[in-house]
N, CA, C and O of each residue as an XYZ file, in Angstrom:
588
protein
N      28.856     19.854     -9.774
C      27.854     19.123     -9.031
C      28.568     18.233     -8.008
O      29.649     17.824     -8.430
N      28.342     17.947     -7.140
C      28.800     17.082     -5.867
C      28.205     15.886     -5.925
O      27.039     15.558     -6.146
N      29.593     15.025     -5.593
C      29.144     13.918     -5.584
C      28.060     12.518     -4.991
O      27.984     11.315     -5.243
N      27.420     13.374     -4.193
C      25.829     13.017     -3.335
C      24.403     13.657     -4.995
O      23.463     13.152     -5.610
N      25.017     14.733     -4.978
C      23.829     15.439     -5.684
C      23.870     14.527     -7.163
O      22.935     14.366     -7.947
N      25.082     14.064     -7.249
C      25.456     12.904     -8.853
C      24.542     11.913     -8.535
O      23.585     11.439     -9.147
N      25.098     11.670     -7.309
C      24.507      9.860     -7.021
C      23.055      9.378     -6.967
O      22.716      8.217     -7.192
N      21.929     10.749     -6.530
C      20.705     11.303     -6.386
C      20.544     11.177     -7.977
O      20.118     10.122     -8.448
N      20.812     12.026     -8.625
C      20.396     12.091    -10.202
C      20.396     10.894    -10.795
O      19.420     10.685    -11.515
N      21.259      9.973    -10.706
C      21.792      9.002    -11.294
C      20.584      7.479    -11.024
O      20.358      6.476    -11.701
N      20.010      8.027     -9.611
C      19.414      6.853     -9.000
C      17.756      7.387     -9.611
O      16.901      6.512     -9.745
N      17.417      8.821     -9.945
C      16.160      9.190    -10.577
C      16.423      8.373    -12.185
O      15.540      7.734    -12.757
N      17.720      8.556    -12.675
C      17.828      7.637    -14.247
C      17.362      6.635    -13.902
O      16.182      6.413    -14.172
N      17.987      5.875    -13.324
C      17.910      4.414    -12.917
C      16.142      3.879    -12.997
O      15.443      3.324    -13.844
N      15.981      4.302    -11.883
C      14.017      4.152    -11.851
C      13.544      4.750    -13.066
O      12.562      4.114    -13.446
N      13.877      5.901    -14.007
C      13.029      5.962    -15.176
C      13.209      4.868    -16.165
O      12.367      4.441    -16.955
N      14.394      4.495    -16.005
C      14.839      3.234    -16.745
C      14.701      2.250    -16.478
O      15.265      1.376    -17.136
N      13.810      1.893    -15.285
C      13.461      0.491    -14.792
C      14.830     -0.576    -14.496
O      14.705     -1.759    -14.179
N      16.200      0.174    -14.686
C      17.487     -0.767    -14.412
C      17.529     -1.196    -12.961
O      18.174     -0.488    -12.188
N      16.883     -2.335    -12.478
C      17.041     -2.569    -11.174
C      17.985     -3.016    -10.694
O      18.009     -3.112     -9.467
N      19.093     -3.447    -11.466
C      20.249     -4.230    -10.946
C      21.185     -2.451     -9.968
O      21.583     -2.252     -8.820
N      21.147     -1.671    -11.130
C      21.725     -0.202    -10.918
C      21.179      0.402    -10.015
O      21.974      0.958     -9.257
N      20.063      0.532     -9.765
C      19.265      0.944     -8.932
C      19.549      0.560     -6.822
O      19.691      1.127     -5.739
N      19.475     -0.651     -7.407
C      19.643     -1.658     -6.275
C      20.871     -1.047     -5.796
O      20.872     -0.387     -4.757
N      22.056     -1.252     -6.587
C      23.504     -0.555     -6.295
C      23.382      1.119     -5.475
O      23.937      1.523     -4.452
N      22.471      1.779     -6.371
C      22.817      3.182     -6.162
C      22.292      3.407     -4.340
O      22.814      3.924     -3.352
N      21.103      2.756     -4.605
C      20.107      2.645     -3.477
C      21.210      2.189     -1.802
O      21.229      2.835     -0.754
N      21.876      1.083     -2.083
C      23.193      0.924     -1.237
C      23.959      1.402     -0.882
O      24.544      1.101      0.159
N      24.329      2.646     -1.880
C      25.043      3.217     -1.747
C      24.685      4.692     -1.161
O      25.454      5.142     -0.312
N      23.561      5.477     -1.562
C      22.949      6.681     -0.663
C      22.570      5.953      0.956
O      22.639      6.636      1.978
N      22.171      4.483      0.972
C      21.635      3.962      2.436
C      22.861      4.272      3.316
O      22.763      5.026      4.284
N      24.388      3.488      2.854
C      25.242      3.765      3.324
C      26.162      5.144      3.365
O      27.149      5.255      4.092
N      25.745      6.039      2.587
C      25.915      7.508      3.169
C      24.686      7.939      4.445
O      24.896      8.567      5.482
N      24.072      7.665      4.208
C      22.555      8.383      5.031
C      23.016      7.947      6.467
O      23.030      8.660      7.471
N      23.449      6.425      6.344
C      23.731      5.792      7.660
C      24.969      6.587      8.669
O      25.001      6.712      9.893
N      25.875      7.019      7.683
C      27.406      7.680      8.432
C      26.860      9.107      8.689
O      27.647      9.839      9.290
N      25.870      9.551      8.409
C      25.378     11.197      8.437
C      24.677     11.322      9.176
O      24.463     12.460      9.595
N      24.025     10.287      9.662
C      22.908     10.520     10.742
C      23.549      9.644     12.057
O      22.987      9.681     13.152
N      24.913      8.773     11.801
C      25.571      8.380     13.155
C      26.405      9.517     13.455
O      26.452     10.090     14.544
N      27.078      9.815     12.389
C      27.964     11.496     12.884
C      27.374     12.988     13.241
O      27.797     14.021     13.760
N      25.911     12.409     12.546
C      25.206     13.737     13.111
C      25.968     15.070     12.193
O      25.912     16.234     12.589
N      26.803     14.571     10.676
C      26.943     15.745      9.768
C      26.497     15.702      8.388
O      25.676     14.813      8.159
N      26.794     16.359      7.515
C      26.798     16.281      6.127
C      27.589     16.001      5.346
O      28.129     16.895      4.695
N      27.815     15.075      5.214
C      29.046     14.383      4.504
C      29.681     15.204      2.923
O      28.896     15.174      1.975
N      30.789     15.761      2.744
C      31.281     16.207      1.707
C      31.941     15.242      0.866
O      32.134     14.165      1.429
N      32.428     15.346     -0.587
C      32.742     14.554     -1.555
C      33.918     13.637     -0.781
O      34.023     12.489     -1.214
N      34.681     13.964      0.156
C      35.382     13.511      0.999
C      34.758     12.317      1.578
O      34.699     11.156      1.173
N      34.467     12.690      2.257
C      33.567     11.891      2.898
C      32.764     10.896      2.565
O      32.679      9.895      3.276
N      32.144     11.030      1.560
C      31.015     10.402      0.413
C      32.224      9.142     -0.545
O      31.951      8.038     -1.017
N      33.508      9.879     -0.535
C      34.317      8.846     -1.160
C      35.093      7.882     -0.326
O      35.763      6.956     -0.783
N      34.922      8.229      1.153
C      34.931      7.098      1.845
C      34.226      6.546      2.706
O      34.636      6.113      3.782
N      32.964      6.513      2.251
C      31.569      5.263      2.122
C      32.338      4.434      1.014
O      32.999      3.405      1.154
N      32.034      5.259     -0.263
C      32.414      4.476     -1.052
C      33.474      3.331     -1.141
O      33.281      2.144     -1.399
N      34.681      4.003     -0.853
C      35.849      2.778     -0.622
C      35.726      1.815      0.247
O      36.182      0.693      0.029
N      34.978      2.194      1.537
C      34.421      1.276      2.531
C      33.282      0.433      1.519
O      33.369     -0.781      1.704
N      32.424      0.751      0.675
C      31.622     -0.428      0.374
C      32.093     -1.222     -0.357
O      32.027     -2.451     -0.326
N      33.024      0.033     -1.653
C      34.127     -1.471     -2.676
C      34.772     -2.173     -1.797
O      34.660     -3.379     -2.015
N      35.507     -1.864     -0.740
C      36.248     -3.496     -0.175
C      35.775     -4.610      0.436
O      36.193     -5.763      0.551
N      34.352     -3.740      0.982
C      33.188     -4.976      1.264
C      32.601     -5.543      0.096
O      31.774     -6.450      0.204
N      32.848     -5.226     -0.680
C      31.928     -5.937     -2.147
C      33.002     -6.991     -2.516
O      32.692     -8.165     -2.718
N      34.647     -6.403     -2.622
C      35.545     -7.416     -3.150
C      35.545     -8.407     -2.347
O      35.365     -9.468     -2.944
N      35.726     -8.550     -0.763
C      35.625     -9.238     -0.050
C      34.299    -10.178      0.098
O      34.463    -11.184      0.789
N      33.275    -10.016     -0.349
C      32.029    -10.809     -0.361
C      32.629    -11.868     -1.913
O      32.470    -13.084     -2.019
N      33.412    -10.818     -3.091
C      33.301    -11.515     -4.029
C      34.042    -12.831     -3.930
O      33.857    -13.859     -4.581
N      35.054    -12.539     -2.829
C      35.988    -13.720     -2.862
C      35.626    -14.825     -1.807
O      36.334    -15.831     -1.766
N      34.659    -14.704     -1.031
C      34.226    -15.281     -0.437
C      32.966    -16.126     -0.890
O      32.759    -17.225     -0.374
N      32.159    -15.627     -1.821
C      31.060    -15.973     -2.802
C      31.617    -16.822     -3.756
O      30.781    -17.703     -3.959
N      32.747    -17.032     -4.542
C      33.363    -17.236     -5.508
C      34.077    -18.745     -4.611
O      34.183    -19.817     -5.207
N      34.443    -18.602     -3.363
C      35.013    -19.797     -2.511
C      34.118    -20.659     -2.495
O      34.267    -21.798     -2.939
N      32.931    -20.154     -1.907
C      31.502    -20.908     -2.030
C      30.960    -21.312     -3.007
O      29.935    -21.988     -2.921
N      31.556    -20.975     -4.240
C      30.088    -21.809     -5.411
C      29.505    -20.841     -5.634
O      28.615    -21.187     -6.410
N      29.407    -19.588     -5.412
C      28.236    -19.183     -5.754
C      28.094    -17.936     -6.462
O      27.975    -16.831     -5.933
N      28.116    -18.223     -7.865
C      28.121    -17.446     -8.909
C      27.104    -16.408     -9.273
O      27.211    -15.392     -9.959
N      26.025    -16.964     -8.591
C      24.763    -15.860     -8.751
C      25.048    -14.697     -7.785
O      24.748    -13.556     -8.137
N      25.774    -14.992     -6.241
C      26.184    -13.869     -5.608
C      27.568    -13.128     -5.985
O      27.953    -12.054     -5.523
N      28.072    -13.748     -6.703
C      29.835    -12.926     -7.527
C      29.131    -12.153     -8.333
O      29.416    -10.957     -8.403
N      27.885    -12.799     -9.231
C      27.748    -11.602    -10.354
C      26.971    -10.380     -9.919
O      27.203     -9.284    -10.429
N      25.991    -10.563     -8.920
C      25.278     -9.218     -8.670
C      26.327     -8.327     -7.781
O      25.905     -7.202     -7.512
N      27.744     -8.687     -7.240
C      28.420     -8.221     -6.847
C      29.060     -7.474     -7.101
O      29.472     -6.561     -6.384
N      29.402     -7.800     -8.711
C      30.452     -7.237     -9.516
C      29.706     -5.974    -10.269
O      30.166     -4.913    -10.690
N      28.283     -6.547    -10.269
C      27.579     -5.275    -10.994
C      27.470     -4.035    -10.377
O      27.709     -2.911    -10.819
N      27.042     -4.435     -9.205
C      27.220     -3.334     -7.797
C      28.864     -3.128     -7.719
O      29.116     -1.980     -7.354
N      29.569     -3.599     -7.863
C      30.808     -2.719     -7.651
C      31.321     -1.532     -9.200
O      32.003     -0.509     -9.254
N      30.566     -2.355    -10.266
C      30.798     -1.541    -11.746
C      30.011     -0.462    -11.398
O      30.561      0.567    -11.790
N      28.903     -0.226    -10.800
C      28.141      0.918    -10.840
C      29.303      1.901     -9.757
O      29.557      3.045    -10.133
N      29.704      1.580     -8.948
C      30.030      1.961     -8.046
C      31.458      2.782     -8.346
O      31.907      3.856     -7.947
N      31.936      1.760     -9.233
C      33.209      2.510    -10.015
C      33.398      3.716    -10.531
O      34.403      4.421    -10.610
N      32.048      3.893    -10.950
C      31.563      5.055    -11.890
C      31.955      6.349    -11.100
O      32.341      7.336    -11.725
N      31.862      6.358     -9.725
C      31.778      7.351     -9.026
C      33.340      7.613     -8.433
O      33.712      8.616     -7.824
N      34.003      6.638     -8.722
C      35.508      6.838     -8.187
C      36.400      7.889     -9.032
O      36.338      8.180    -10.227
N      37.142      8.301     -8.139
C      38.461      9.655     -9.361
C      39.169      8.047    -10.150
O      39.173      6.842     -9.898
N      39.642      8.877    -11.086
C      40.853      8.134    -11.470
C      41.944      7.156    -10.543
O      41.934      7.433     -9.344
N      42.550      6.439    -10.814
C      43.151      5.728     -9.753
C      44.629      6.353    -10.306
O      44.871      6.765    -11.441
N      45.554      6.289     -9.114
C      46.869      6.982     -9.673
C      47.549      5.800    -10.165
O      47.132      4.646    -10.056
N      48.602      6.165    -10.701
C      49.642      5.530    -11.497
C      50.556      5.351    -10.536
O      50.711      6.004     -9.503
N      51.318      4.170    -11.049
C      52.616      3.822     -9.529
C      53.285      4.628     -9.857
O      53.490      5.271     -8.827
N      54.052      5.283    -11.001
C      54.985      6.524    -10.635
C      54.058      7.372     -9.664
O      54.239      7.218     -8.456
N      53.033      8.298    -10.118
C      52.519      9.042     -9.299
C      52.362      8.882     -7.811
O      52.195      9.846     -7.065
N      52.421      7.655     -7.411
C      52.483      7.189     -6.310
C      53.658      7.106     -5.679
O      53.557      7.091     -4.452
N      54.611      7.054     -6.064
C      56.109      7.222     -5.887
C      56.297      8.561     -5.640
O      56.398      9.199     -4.592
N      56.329      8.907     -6.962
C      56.598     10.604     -6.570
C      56.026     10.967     -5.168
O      56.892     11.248     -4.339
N      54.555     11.022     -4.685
C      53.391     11.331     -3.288
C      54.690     10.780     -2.350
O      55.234     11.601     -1.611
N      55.221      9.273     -2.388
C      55.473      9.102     -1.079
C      56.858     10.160     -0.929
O      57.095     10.853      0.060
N      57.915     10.062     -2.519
C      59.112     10.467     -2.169
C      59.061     12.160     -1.364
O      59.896     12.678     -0.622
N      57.608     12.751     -1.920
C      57.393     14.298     -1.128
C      56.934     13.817     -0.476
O      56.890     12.867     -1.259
N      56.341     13.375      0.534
C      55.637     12.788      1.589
C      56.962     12.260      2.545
O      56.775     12.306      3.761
N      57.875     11.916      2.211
C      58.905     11.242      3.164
C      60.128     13.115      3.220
O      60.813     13.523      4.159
N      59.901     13.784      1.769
C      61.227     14.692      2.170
C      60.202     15.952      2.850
O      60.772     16.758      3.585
N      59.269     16.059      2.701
C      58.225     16.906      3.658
C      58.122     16.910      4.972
O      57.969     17.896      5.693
N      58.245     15.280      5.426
C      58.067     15.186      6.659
C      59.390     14.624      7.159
O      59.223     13.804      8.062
N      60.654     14.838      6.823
C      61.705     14.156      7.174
C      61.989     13.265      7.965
O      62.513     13.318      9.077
N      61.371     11.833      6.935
C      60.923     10.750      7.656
C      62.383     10.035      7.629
O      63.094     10.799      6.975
N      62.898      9.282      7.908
C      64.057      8.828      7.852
C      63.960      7.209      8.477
O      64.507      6.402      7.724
N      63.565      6.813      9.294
C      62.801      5.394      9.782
C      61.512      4.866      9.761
O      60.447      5.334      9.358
N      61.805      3.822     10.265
C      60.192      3.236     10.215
C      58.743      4.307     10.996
O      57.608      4.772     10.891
N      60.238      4.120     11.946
C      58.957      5.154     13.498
C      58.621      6.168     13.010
O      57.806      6.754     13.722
N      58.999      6.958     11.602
C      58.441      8.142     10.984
C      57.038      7.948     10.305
O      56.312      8.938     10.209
N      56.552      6.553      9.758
C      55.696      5.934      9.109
C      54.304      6.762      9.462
O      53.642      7.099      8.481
N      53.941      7.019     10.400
C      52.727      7.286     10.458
C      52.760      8.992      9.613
O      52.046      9.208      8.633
N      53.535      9.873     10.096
C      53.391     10.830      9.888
C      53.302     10.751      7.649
O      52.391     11.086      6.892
N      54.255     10.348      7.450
C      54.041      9.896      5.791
C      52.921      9.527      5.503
O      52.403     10.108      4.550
N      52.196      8.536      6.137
C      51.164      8.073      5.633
C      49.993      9.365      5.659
O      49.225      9.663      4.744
N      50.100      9.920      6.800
C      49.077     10.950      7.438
C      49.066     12.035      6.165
O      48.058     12.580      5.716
N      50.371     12.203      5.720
C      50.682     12.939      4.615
C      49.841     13.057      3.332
O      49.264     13.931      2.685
N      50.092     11.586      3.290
C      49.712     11.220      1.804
C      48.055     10.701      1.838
O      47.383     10.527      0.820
N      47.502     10.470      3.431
C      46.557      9.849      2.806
C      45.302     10.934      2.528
O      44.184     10.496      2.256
N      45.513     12.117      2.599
C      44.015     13.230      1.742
C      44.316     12.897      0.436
O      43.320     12.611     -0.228
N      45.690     12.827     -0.316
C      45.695     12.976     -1.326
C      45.180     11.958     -2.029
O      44.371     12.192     -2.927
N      45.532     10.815     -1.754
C      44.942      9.838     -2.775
C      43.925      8.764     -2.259
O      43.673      7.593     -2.545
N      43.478      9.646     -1.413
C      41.986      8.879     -0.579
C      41.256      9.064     -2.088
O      41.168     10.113     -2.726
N      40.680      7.517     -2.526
C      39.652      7.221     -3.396
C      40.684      6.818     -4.581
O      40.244      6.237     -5.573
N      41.587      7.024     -4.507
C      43.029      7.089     -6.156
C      43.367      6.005     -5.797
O      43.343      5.242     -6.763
N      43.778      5.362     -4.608
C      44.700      4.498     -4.438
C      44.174      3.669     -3.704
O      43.102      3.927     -3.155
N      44.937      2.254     -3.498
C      44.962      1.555     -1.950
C      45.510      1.700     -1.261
O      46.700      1.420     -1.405
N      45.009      2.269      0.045
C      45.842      2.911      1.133
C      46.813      1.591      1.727
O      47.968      1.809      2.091
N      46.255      0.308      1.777
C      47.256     -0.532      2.249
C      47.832     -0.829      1.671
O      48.765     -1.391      2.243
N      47.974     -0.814     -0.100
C      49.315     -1.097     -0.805
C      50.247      0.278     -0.948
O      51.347      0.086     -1.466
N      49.898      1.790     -0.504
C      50.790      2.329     -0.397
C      51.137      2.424      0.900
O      52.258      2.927      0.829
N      50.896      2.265      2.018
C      51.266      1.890      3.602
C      52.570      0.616      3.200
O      53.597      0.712      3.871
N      52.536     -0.026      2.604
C      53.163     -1.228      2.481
C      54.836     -0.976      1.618
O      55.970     -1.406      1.831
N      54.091      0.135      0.377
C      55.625      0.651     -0.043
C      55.928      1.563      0.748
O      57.142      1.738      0.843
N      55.376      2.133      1.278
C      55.614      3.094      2.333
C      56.722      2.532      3.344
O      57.752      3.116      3.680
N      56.347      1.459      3.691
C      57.351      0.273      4.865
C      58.493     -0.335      3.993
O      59.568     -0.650      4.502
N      58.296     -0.451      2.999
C      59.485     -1.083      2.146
C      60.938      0.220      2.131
O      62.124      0.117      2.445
N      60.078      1.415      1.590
C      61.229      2.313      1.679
C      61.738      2.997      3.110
O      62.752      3.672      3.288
N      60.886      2.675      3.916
C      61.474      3.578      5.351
C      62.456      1.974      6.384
O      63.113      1.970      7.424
N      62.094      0.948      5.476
C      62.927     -0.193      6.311
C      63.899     -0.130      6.007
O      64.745     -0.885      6.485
């Protein structure tokens, strides 16, 4: 099943179950696919669909820490709930070896040897662990080993 056709099913549970907190989440989350599909004018594949997603978790963490600066605990918690639902739909996250290993084939693949090679590594690695990882904390070891 694909991960649009999950998120659809999941949001029919939700309303039979009257869970509005979940609901609310899921509902955010098909708005913000619907929105990138009808500005791109395509059909978004699990690809694609998993980066809405990562685009809304870093807007959610970022509200949390900003909500949490402010006092305001009633907006951290419906935040966090919407990001737990949201989790649900993510792959596994990789492991820092596994992440090591990606860059060390990612650097002898593309015989990166300096910094100025950086983009092409990253370009490498980032289908693979689009939704697994944080692309800016592996961009970052990425710069540690090519400096």
């Amino acid at each position: 099943m694909m991960l649009k056709e999950q998120i659809a099913e999941d949001m029919k549970t939700a309303m039979r179950a009257k869970d509005a907190p979940r609901l609310e989440a899921i509902r955010m989350l098909r708005a913000a696919i619907q929105r990138r599909e009808v500005d791109e004018r395509v059909s978004l594949d699990d690809g694609g669909v998993l980066a809405v997603l990562e685009k809304l978790v870093r807007q959610g963490q970022e509200s949390i820490q900003q909500f949490s600066g402010a006092g305001r605990t009633d907006l951290v918690e419906k935040e966090m709930a919407a990001l737990a639902v949201w989790s649900a739909y993510r792959p596994a996250p990789l492991s820092a070896s596994e992440i090591e290993d990606l860059i060390q084939e990612a650097m002898v693949h593309t015989k990166a040897s300096s910094i100025k090679d950086m983009g092409r590594v990253v370009a490498h690695i980032k289908s693979r662990v689009q939704g697994r990882a944080d692309m800016a904390a592996v961009s970052a070891r990425i710069k540690e080993r090519l400096s």
